[in-house]
C-alpha atoms as one frame of an Amber mdcrd trajectory, in Angstrom:
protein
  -9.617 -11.241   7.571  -6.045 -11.996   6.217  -4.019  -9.566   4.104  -1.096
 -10.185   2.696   1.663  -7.917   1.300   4.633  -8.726  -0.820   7.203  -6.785
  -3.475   8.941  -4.866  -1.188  12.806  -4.953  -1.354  15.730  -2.742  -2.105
  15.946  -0.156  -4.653  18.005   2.703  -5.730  16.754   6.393  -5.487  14.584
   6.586  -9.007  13.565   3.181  -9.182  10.617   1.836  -8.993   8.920  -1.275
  -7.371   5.359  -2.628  -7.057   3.904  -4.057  -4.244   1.065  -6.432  -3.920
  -1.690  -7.407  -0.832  -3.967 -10.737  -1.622  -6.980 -10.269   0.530  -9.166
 -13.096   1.954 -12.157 -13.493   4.897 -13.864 -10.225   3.164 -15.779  -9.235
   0.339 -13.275  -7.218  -1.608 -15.164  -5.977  -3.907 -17.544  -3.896  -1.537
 -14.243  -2.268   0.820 -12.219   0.370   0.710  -8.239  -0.352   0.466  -5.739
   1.622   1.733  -1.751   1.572   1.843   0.002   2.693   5.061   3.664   3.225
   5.853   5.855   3.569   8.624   9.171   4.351   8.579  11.848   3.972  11.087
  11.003   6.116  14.602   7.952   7.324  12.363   4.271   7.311  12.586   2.436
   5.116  10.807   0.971   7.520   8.024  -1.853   7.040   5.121  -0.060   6.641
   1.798  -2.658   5.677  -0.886  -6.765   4.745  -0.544  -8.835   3.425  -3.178
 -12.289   2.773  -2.758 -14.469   0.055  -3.915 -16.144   2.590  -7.570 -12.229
   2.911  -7.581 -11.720   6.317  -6.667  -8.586   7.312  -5.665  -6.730   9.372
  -3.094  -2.638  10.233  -1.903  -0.504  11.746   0.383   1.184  15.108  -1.361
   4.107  13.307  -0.862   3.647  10.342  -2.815   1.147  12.080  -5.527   2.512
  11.872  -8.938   4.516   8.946  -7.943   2.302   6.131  -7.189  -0.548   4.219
  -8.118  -2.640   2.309  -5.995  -5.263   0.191  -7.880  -7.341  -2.880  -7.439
  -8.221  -6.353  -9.248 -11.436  -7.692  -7.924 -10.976 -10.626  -9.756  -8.295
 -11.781  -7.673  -9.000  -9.779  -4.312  -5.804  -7.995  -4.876  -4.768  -4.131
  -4.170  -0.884  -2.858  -6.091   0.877  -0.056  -5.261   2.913   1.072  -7.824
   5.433   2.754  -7.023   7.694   4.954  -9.271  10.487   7.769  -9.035  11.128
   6.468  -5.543  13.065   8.468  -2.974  15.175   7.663   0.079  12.493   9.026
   2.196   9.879   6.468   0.697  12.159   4.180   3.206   9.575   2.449   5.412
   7.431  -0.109   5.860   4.245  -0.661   3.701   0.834  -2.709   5.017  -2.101
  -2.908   3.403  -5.550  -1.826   4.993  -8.981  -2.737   5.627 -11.644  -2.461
   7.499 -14.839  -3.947   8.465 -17.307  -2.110  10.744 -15.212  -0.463  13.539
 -12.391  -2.948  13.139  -8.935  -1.721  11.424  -7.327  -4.783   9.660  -3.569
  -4.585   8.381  -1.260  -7.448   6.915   2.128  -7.652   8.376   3.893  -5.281
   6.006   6.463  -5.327   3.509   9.898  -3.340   3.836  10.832  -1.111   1.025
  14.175   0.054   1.340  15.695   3.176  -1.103  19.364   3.625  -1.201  20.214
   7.048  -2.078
């Protein structure tokens, strides 16, 4: 199982960015995606899921502000991410997993400057 994230990067406080994770070694279609974060001296924490009928489900603190979606066409999951805030600072991964097994890329780092 790879996953890869990208479109992370720096941003001013109201901005907005979009990240990406191309998934491989599963079959997308069938699993639930999820985006985690974890910001500096922070727990990781659950920021976006979206499951394979594409239901959807946020954090309180993100809801209203981003959009996770998928494109089984091209294995991907987005995150879009809008009205950002410094303390969306962190870093994002993108989440699978298969049976008992947790799967996360290597993350991307979204920075907001205030």
């Amino acid at each position: 199982v790879q996953l890869q994230a990208s479109g992370g990067g720096l941003v001013q406080a109201g901005g907005s960015l979009e990240l990406s994770c191309a998934a491989s070694g599963i079959t997308f279609s069938s699993k639930t995606m999820s985006w985690y974060r974890q910001a500096p001296g922070k727990q990781r924490e659950l920021v976006a899921i979206i499951s394979s009928d594409s239901s959807t489900n946020y954090s309180d603190s993100v809801k209203g502000r981003f959009t996770i979606s998928r494109d089984n066409a091209k294995n991907t999951v987005r995150l879009r991410m809008n009205s950002l805030k410094p303390e969306d600072t962190a870093v994002y991964y993108c989440n699978t997993r298969v049976g008992f097994r947790s799967y996360s890329g290597q993350g991307t780092l979204v920075t907001v400057s205030s």
